[in-house]
C-alpha positions, -999 to 999 in steps of 0.1 A, spaced: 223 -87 28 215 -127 18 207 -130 55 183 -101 53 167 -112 15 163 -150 37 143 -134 61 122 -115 41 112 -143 22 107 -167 51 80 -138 63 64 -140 26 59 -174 31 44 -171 61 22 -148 51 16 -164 21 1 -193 40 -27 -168 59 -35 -159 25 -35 -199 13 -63 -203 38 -83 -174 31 -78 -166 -11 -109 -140 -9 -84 -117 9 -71 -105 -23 -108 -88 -32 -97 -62 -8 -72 -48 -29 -89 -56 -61 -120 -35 -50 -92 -7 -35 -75 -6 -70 -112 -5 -94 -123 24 -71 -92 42 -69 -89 41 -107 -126 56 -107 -116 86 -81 -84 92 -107 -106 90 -137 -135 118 -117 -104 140 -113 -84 133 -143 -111 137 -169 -125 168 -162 -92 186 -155 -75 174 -187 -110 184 -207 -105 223 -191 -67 220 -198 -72 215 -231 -96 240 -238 -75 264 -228 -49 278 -244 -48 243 -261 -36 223 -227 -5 247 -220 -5 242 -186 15 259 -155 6 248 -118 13 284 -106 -8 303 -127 -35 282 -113 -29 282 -75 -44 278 -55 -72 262 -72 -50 239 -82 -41 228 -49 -72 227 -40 -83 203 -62 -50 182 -57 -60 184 -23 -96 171 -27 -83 143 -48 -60 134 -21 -84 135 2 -108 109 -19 -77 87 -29 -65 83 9 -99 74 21 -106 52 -1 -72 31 -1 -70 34 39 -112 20 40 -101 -11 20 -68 -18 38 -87 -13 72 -108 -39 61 -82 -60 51 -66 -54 83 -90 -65 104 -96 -95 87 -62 -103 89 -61 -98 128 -93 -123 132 -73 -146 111 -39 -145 134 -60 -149 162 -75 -181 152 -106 -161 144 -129 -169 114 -134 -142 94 -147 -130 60 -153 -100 35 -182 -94 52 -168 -90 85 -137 -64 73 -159 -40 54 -184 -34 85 -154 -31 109 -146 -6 80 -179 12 82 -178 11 117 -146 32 117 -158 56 87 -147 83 110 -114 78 121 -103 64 86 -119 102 71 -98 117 98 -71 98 93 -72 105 51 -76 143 59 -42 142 76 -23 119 53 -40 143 20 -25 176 37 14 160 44 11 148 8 -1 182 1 24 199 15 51 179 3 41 180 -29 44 220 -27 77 219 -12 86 193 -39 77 216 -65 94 247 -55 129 233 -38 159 221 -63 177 188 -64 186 188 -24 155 196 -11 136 171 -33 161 149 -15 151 162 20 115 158 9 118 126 0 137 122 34 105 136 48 84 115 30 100 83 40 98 93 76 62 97 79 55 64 58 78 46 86 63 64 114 28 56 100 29 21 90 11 6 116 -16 31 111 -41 9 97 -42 -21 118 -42 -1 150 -76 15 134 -87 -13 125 -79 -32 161 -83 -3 187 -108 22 170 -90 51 183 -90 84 164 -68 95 138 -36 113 153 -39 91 182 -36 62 155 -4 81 143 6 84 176 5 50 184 23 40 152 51 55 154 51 49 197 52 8 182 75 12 158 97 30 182 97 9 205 103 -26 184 120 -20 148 145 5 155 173 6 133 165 -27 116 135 -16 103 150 -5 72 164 -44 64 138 -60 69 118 -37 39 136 -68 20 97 -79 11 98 -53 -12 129 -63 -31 119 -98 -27 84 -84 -49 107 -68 -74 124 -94 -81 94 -118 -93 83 -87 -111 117 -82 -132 113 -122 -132 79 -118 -148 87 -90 -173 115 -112 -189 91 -141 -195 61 -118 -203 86 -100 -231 92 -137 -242 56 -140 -245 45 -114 -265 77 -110 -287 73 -146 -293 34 -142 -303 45 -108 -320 66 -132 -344 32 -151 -355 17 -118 -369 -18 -133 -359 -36 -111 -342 -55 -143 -328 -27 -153 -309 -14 -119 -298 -44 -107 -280 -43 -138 -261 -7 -133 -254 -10 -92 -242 -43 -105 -221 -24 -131 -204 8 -106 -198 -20 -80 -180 -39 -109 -161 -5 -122 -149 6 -88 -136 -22 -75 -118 -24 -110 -101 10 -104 -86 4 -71 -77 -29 -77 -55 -7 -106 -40 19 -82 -33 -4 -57 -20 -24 -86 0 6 -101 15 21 -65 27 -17 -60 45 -10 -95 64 27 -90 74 13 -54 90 -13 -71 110 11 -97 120 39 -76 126 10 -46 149 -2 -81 164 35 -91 178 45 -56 188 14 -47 207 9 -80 222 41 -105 222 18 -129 201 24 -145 169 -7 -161 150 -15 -176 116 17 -199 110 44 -170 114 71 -184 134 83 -165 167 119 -165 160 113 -153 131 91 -119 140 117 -116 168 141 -111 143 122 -88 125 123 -69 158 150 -59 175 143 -35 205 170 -9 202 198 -14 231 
């Protein structure tokens, strides 16, 4: 396990130094979090606005299917297309920047545009698994939420690479997922599991930064001035959605690198090639 957690935060640092050299990576996910909190919001407000005019908000989803599904459907559909449009972009930023490219914002959102179709197709597929795991979810008991979350964490392995190979090759959607999962297949194996280690890495600065932001506020809390707690809970916010479009920023690099190495052998942008070797290990 300590050799994994090393690994996974020597690949941070790698990809924290693509990032070093191009800071304006992290609009990608700003922009992907402000518009997906305005698709929640179009969906949110008017449902809770009909739920509470009737019957006072007592709400059941069955008594409302399937136009409740439908809509759940529509929102996934929105949702998914708009995350996968900014990650695309991202993406293919990233992939200029490995290959010694220049590349800005304006060059990842028209490679997005260009591939407006295959990233709609790609959302319509992604909405109706989450769709229909969400049914399942909803009308299995303990164990089968288990095998749904079994099934949910196989098609988020077998699609990880979705979005740089749309944003590299421009094929269409389930040829996308095909291609994924063929990549994945063919170079993580079983150690793609352990090397997910970015993640806890993440969590850890997060736990990290909730102790010092309950400091923080506690500690301006204890001044009972409202001028210096504002400040305090500003600063706490700020702080953590800064490390979460780092986080989200970083994961967009380390898939380009890591599509980049397994489709072509080649490493760019200061990631080491011992080190992605590690990260895959072709299955003997």
């Amino acid at each position: 396990m300590a050799g994994k957690f090393a690994r996974s935060w020597a690949l941070m640092k790698a990809s924290a130094g693509v990032l070093r050299s191009d800071k304006s990576l992290l609009l990608f996910p700003l922009l992907s979090g402000l518009c997906s909190v305005v698709v929640a919001a179009s969906f949110l407000v008017p449902v809770a606005l009909a739920l509470i005019g009737h019957h006072g908000g007592d709400f059941d989803g069955r008594r409302f299917a399937p136009g409740y599904y439908l809509v759940l459907f529509a929102f996934y559909l929105v949702q998914y297309f708009v995350i996968v449009f900014f990650n695309t972009a991202l993406a293919g930023v990233a992939l200029r920047r490995l290959r010694g490219e220049p590349a800005g914002l304006a060059d990842g959102f028209a490679l997005a545009r260009s591939r407006l179709g295959s990233i709609f197709g790609y959302a319509l597929i992604a909405a109706t698994v989450g769709l229909f795991l969400r049914a399942l979810q909803e009308r299995l008991g303990l164990i089968g939420r288990f095998v749904v979350g079994l099934l949910g964490l196989a098609w988020t392995v077998a699609t990880f690479l979705v979005v740089p190979v749309l944003a590299s090759e421009g094929i269409g959607p389930v040829d996308a997922v095909k291609r994924s999962a063929g990549l994945l297949k063919q170079t993580w194996g079983e150690n793609l599991i352990g090397n997910a280690g970015l993640g806890v890495v993440f969590g850890l600065v997060f736990f990290l930064a909730a102790l010092l932001a309950a400091v923080l506020v506690f500690g301006a809390i204890a001044t009972q001035s409202i001028a210096v707690i504002a400040p305090a809970i500003v600063l706490v916010v700020i702080g953590f959605v800064l490390l979460g479009l780092v986080q989200s920023t970083l994961q967009g690099i380390y898939a380009a690198a890591l599509y980049r190495y397994a489709e072509a052998g080649e490493v760019g942008g200061g990631f080491d090639q011992v080190l992605l070797e590690s990260a895959f290990r072709p299955k003997r």
